[in-house]
N, C-alpha and C positions, 0 to 999 in steps of 0.2 A: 504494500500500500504506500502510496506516496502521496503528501500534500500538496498544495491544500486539496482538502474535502468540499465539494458542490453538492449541495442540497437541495434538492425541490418540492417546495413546498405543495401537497396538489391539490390542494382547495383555492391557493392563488394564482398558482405558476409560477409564483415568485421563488428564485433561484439566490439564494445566500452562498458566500464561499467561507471558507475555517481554514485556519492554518495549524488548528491541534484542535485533539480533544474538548482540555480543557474551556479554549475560544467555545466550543457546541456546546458546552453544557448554561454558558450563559444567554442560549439565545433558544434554544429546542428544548421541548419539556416532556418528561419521560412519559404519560399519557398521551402525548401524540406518539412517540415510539410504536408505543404499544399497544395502539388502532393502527399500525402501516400510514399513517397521514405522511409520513417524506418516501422519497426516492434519493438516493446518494451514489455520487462516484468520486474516485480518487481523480487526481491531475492524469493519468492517463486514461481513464475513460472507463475503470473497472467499475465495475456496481461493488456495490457496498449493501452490506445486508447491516441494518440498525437493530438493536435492543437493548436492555436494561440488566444491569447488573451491581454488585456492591464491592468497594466504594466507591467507585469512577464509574458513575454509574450508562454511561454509554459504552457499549459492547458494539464492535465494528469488525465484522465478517468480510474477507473478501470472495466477490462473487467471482461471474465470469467478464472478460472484458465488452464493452459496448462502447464505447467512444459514439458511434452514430447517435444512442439516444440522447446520451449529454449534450451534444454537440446540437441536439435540435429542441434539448427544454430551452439550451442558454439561447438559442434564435426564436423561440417562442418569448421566453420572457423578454431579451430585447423587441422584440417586436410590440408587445405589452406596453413598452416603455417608451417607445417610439425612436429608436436605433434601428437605424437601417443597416442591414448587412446582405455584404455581396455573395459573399459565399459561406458555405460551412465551414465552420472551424479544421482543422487538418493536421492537428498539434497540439500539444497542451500548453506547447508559449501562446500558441493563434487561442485556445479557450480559454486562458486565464486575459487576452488581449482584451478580448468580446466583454467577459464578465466586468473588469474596470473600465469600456467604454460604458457601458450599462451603468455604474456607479456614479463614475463621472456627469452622464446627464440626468440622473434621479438626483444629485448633491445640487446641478443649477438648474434642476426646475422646482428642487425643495419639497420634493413627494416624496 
């Protein structure tokens, strides 16, 4: 597994990124865990299986690799966000590039 961690959230599409663990446990809350409410992948594009455990209490599985779905929540939520993108990401510099233009225009339009 390698960071950061991308998360999607799927009640919004909104897509958060972590750079450890402990970054997730201040922002995801273990009863969403533990309804499946995120989808996660590593900086390469692995799924990530989430759940709950003690004392750090996020438990992170790795699954199998998928880069394509990452690669099209982070072009969904930009799109959400109104970032236009020309193509899919093809790299995890090109996904984590998309994620901070997405940042960047959600920080100047203050949403």
């Amino acid at each position: 597994m390698r960071f950061p961690i991308f998360v999607l959230m799927k009640d919004s599409g909104e897509v958060m990124k972590f750079s450890s663990i402990y970054e997730m446990q201040k922002y995801v809350e273990a009863i969403d865990i533990e309804n499946h409410e995120y989808l996660a992948w590593d900086a390469e594009g692995k799924t990530l299986g989430l759940s709950t455990q003690k004392p750090v209490w996020i438990k992170i599985e790795e699954g199998s690799n998928d880069f394509r779905s990452l690669a099209g929540a982070l072009r969904a939520f930009a799109a959400s966000r109104g970032v236009q993108t020309s193509e899919s990401p093809s790299s995890p510099a090109e996904l984590e590039a998309l994620f901070e233009s997405i940042a960047k225009r959600k920080h100047q339009s203050g949403t």
